[in-house]
VEXKOL-847395 format. One record per atom (N, C-alpha, C, O): residue number from 1; atom name; x, y, z; chain. Coordinates in steps of 0.001 Angstrom, whole numbers. Each point is the difference from the previous one (the first is absolute). Layout:
N
+-----+-------+---------+---------+---------+--------+
| num | atome |       X |       Y |       Z | chaine |
+-----+-------+---------+---------+---------+--------+
| NUM |    CA |       X |       Y |       Z |      A |
...
+-----+-------+---------+---------+---------+--------+
END
This chain:
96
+-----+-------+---------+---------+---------+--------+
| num | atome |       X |       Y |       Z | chaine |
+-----+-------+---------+---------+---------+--------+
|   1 |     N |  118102 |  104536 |   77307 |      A |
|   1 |    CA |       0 |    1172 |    -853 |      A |
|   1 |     C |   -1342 |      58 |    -718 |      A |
|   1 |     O |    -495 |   -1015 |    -490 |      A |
|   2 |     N |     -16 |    2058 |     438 |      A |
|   2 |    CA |   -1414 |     266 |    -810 |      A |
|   2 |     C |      95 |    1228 |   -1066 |      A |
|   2 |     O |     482 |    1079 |     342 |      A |
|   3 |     N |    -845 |   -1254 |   -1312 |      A |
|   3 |    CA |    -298 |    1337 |   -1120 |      A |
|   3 |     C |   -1262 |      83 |     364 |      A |
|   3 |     O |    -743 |    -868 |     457 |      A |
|   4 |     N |     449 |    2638 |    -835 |      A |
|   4 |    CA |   -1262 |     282 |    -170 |      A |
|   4 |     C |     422 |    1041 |   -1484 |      A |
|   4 |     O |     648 |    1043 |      85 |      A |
|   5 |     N |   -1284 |   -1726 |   -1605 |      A |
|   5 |    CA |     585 |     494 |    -847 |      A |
|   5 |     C |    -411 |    1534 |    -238 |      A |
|   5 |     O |     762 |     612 |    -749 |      A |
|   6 |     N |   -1593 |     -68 |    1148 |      A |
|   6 |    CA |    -501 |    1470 |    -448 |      A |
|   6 |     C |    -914 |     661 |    1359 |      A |
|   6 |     O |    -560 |    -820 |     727 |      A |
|   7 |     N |     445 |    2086 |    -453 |      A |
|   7 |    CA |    -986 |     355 |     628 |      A |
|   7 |     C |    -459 |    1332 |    -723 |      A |
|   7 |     O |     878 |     589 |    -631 |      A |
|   8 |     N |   -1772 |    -206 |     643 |      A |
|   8 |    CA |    -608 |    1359 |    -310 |      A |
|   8 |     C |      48 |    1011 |    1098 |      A |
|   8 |     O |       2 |    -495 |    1127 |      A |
|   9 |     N |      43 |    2051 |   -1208 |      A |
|   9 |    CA |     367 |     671 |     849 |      A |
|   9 |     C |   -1479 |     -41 |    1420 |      A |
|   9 |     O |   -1229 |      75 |       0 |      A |
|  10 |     N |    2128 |    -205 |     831 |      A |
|  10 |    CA |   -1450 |    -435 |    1303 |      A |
|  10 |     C |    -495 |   -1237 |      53 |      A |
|  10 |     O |   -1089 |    -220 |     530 |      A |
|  11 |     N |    1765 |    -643 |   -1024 |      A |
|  11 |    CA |    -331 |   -1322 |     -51 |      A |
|  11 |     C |     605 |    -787 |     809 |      A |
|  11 |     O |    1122 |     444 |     241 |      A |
|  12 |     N |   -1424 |   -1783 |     500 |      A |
|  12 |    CA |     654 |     -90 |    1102 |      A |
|  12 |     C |    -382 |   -1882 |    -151 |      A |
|  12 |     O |   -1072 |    -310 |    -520 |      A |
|  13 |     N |    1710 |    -429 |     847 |      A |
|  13 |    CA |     395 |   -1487 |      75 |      A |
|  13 |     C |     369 |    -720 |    1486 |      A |
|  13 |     O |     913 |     307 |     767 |      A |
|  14 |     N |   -1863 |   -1297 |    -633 |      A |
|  14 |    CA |     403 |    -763 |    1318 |      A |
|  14 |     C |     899 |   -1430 |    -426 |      A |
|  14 |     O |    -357 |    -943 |    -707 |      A |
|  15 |     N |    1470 |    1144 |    1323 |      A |
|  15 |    CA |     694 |   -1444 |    -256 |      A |
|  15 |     C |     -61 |   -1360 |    1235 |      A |
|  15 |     O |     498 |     329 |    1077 |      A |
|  16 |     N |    -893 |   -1372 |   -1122 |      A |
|  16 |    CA |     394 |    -254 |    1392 |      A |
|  16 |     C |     568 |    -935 |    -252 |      A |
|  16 |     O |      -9 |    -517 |   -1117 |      A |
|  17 |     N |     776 |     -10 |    2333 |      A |
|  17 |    CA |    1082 |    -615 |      12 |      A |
|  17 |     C |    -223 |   -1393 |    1311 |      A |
|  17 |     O |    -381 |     274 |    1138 |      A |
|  18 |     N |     642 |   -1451 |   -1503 |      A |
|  18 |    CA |    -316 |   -1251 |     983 |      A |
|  18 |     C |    1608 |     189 |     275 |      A |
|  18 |     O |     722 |     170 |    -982 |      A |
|  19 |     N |     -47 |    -200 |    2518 |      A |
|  19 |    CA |    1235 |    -378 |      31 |      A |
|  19 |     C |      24 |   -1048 |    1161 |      A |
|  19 |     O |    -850 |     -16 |     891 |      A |
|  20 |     N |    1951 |    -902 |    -985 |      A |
|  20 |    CA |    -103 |   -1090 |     544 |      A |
|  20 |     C |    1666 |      33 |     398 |      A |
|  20 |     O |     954 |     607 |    -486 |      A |
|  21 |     N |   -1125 |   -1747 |    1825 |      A |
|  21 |    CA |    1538 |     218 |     389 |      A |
|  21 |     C |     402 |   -1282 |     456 |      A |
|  21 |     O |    -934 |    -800 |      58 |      A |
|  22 |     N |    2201 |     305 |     331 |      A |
|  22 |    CA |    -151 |   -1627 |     140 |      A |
|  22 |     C |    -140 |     122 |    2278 |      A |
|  22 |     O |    -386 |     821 |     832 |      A |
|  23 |     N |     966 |   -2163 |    -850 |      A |
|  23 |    CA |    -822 |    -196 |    1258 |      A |
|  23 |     C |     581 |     657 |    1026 |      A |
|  23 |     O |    -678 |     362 |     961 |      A |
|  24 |     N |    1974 |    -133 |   -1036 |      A |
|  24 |    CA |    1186 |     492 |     266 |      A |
|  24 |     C |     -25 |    1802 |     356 |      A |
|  24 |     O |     961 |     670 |     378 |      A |
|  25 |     N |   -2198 |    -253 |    -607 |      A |
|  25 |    CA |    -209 |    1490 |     -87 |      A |
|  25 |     C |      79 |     254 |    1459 |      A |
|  25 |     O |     228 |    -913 |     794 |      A |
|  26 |     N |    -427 |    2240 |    -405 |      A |
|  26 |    CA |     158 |     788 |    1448 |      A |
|  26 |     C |   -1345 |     673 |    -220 |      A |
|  26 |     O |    -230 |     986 |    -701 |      A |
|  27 |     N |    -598 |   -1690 |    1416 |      A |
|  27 |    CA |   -1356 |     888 |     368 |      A |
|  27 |     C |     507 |    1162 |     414 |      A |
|  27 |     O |    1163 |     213 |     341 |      A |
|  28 |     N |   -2208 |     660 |    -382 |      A |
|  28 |    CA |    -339 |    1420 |     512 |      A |
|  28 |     C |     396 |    1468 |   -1218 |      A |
|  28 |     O |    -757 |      62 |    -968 |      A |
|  29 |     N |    1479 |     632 |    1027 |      A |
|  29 |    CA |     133 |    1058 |    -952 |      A |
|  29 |     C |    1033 |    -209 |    -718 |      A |
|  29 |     O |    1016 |    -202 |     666 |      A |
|  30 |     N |    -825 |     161 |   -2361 |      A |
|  30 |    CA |     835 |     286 |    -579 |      A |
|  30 |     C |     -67 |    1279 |   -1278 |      A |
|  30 |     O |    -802 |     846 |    -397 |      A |
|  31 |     N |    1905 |   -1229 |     140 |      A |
|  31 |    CA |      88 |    1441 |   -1173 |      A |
|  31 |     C |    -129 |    -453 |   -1569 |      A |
|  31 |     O |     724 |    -803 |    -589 |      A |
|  32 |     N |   -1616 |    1388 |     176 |      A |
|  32 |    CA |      36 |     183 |   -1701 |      A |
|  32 |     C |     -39 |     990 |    -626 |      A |
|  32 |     O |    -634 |    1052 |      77 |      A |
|  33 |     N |    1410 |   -1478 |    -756 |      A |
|  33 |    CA |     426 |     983 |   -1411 |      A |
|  33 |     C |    -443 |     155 |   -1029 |      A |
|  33 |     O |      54 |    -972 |    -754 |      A |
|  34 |     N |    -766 |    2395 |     182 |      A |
|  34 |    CA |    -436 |    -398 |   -1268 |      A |
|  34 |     C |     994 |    1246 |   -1004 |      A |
|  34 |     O |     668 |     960 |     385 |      A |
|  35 |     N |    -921 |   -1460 |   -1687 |      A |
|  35 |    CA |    1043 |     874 |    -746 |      A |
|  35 |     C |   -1133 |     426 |   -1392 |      A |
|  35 |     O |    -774 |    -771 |    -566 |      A |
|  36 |     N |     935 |    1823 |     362 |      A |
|  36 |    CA |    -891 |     409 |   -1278 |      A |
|  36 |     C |     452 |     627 |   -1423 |      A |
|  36 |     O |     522 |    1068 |     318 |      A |
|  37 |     N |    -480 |   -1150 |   -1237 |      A |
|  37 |    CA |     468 |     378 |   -1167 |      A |
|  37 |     C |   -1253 |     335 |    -667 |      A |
|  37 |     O |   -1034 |    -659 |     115 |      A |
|  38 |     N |    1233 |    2150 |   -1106 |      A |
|  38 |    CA |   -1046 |     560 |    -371 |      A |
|  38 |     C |     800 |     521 |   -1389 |      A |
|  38 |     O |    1203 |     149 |    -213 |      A |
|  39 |     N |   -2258 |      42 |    -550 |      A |
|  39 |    CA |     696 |     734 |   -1651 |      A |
|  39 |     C |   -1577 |     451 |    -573 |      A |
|  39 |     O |    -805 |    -887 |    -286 |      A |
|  40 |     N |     529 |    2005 |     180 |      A |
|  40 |    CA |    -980 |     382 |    -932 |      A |
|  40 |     C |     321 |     164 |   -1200 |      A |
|  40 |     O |    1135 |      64 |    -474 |      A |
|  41 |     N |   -2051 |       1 |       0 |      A |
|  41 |    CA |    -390 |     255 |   -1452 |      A |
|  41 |     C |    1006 |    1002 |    -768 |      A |
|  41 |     O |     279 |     -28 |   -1198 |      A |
|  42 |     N |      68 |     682 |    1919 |      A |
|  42 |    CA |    1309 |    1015 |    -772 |      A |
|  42 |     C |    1080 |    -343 |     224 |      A |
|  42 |     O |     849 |     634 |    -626 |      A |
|  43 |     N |    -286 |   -1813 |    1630 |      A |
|  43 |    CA |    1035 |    -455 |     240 |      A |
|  43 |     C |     780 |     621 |    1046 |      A |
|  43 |     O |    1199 |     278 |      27 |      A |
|  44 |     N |   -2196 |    -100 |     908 |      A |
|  44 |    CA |     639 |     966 |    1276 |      A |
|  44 |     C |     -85 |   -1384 |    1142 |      A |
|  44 |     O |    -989 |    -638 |     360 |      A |
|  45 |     N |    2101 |     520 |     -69 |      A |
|  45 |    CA |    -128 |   -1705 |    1294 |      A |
|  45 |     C |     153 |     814 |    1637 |      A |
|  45 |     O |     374 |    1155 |     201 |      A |
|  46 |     N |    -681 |   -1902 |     538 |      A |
|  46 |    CA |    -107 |    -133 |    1421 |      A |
|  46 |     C |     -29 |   -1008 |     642 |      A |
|  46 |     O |    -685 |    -995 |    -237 |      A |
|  47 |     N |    1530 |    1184 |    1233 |      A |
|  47 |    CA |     470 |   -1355 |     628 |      A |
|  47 |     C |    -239 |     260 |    1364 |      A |
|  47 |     O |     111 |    1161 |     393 |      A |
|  48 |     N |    -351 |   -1859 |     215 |      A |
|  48 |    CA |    -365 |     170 |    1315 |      A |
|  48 |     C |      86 |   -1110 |    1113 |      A |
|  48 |     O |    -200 |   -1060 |    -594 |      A |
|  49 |     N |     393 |     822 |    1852 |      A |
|  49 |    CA |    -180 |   -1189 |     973 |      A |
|  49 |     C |    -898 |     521 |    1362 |      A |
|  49 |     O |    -293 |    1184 |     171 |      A |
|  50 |     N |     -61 |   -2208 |     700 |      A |
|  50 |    CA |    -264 |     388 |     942 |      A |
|  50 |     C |    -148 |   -1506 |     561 |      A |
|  50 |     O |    -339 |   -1043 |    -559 |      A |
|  51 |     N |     755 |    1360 |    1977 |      A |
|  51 |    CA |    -362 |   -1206 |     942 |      A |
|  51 |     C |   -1030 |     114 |    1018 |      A |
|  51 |     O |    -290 |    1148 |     337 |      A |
|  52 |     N |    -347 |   -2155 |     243 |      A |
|  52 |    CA |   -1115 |     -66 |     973 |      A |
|  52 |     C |     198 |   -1059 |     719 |      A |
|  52 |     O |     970 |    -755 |      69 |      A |
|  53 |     N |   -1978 |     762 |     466 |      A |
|  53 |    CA |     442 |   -1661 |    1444 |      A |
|  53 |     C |   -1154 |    -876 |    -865 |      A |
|  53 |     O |    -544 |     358 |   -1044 |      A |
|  54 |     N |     306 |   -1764 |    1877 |      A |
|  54 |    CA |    -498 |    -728 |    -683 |      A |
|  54 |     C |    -441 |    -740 |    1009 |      A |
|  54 |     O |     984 |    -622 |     402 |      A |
|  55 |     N |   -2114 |     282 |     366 |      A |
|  55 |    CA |      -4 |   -1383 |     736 |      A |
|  55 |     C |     383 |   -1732 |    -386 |      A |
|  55 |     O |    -602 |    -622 |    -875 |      A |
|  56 |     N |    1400 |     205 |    1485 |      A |
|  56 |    CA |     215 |   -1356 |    -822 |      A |
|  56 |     C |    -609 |   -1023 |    1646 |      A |
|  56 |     O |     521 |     211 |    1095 |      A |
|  57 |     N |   -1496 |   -1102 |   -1271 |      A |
|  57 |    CA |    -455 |    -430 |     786 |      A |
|  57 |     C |    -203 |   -1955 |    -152 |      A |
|  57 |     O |    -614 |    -529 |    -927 |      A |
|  58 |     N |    1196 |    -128 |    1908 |      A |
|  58 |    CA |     162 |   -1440 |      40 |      A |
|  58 |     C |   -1544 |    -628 |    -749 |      A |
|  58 |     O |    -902 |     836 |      29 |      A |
|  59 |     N |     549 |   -2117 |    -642 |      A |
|  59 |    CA |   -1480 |    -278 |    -286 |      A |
|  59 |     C |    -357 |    -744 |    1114 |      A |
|  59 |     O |     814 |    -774 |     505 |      A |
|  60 |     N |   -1747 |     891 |    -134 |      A |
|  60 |    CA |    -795 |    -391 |     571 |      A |
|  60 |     C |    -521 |   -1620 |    -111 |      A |
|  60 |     O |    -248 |    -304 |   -1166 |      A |
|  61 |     N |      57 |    -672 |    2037 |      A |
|  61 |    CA |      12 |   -1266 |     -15 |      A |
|  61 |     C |   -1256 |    -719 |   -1136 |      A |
|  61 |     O |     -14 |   -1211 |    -225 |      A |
|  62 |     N |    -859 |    2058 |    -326 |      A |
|  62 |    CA |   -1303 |     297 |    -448 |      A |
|  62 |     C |     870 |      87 |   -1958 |      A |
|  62 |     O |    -224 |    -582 |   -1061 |      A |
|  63 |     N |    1132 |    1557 |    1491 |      A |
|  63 |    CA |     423 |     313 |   -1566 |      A |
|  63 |     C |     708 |    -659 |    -450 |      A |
|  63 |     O |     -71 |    -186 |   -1215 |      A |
|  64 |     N |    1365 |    -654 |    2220 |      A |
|  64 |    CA |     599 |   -1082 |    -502 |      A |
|  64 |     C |    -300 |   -1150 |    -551 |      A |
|  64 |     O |     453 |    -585 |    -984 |      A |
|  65 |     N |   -1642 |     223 |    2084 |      A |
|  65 |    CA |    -861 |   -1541 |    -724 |      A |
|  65 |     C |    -842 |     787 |   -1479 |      A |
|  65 |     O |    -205 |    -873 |    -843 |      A |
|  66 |     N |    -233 |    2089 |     442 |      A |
|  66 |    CA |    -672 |    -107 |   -1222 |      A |
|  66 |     C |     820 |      81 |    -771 |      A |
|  66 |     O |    -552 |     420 |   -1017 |      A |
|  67 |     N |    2148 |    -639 |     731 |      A |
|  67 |    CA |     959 |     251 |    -676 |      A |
|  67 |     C |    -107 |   -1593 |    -259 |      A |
|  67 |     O |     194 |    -428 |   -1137 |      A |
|  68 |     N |    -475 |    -357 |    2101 |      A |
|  68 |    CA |     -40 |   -1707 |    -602 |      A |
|  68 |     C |   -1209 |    -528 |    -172 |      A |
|  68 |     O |    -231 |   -1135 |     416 |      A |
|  69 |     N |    -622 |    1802 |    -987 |      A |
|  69 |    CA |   -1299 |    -473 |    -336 |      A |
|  69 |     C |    -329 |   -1253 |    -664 |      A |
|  69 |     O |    -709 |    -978 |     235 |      A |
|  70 |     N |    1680 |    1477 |   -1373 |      A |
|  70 |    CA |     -49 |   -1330 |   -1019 |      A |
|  70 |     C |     481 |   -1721 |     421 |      A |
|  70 |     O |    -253 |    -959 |    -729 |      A |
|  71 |     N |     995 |     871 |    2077 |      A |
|  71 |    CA |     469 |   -1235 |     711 |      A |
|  71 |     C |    -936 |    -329 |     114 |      A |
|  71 |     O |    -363 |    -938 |    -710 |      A |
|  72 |     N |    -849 |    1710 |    1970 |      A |
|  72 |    CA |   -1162 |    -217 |     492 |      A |
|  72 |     C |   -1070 |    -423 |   -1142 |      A |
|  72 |     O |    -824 |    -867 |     292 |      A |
|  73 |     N |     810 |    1475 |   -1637 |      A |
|  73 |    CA |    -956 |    -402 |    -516 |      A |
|  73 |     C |     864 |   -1554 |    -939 |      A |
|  73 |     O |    -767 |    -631 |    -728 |      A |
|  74 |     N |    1842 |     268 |     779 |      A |
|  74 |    CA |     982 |   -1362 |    -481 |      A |
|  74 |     C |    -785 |   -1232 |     820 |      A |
|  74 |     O |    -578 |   -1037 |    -326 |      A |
|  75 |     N |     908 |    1792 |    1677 |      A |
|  75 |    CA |      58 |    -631 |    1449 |      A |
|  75 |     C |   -1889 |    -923 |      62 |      A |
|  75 |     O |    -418 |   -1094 |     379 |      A |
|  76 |     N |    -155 |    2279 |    -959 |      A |
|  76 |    CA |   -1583 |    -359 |      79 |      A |
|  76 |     C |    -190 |    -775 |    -832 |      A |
|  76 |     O |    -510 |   -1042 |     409 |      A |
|  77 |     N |     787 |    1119 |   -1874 |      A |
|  77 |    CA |     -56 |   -1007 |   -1295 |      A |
|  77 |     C |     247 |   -1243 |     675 |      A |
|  77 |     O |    -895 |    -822 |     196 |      A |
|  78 |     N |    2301 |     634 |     229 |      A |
|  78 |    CA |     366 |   -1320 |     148 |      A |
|  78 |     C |    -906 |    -633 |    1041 |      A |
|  78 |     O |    -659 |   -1001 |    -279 |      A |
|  79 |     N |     620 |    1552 |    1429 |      A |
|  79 |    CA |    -653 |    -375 |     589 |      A |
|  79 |     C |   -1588 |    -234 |    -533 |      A |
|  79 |     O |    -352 |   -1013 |     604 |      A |
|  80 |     N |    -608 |    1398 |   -1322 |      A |
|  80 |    CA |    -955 |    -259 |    -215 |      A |
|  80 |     C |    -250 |   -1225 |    -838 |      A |
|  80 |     O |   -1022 |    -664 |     170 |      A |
|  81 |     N |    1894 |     358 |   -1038 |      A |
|  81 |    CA |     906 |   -1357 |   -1370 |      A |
|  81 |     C |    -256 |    -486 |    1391 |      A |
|  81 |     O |   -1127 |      24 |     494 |      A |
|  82 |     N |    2174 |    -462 |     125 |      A |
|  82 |    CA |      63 |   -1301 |    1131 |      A |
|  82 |     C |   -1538 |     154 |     621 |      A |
|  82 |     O |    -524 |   -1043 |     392 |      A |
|  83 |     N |     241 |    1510 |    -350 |      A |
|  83 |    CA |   -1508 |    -308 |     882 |      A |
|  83 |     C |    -960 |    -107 |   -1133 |      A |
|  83 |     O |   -1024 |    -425 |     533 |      A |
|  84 |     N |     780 |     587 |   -1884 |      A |
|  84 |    CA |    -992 |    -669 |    -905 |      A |
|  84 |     C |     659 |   -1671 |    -274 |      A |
|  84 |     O |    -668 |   -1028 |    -118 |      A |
|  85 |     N |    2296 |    1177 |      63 |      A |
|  85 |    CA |     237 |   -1428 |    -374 |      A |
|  85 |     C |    -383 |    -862 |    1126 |      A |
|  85 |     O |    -488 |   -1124 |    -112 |      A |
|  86 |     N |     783 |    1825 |    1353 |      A |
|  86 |    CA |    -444 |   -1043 |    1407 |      A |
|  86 |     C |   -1053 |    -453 |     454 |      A |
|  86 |     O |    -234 |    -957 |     738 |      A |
|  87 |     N |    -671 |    2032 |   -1436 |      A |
|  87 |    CA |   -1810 |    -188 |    -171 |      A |
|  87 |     C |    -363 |   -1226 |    -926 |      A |
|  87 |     O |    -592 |    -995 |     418 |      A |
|  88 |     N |    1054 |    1192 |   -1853 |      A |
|  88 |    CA |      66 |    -794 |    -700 |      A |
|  88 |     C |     434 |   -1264 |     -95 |      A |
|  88 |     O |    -370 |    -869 |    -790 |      A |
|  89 |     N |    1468 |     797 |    1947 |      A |
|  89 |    CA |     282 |   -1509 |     432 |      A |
|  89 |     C |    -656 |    -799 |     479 |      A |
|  89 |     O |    -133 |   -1164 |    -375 |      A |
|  90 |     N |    -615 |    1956 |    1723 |      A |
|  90 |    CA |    -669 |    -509 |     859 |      A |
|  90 |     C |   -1848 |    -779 |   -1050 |      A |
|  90 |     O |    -653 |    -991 |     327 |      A |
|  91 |     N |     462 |    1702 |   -1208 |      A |
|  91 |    CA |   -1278 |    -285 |    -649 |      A |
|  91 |     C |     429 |    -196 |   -1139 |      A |
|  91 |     O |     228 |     924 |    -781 |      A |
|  92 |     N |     -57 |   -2108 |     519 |      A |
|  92 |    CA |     328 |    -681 |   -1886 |      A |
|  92 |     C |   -1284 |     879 |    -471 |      A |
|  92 |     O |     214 |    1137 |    -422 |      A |
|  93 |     N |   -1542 |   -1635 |     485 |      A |
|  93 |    CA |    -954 |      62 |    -617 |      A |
|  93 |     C |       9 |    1357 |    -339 |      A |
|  93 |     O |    -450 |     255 |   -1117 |      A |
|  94 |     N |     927 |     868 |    1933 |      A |
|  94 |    CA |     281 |    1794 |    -480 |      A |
|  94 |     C |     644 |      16 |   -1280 |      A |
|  94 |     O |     -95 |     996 |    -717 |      A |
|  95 |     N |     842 |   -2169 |     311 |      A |
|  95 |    CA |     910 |     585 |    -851 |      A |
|  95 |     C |    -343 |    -752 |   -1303 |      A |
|  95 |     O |     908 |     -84 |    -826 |      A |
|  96 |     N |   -2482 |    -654 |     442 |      A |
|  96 |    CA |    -130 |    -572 |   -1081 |      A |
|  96 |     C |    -895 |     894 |    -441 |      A |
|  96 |     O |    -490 |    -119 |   -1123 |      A |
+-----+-------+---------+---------+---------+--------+
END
């Protein structure tokens, strides 16, 4: 749900909207609904709906791994720790 608290006459507002769906979705065309409620300044309301299609489309093998970025950058930390401590093993004298 979004307010847009006021407009002036000829005035006009872009809303946008991120929608997300679980994994479970049906690629290809679906339907959305939008619903509108209006009240000016004199207290005259309007209500309104309308539906449209929507592409809903699977991610891509590219978009899934940047959804786990943060493992990869866990994954790198640790791994870099074990290889200064393993460096550091190997050469006492590095570490005085």
């Amino acid at each position: 749900m979004r307010y847009v608290e006021s407009l002036k006459p000829g005035e006009s507002v872009s809303l946008d909207y991120m929608l997300t769906v679980d994994k479970d979705a049906t690629a290809g065309g679906q339907l959305l609904g939008l619903d509108i409620s209006f009240e000016d300044p004199q207290g005259k309301k309007f209500t309104g709906s309308a539906d449209f299609s929507m592409r809903v489309r699977t991610l891509t093998g590219e978009e899934e791994l940047r959804q786990y970025w943060y493992v990869a950058a866990i994954a790198a930390i640790i791994l870099l720790v074990i290889i200064v401590r393993a460096l550091k093993g190997k050469n006492p004298a590095a570490s005085k």
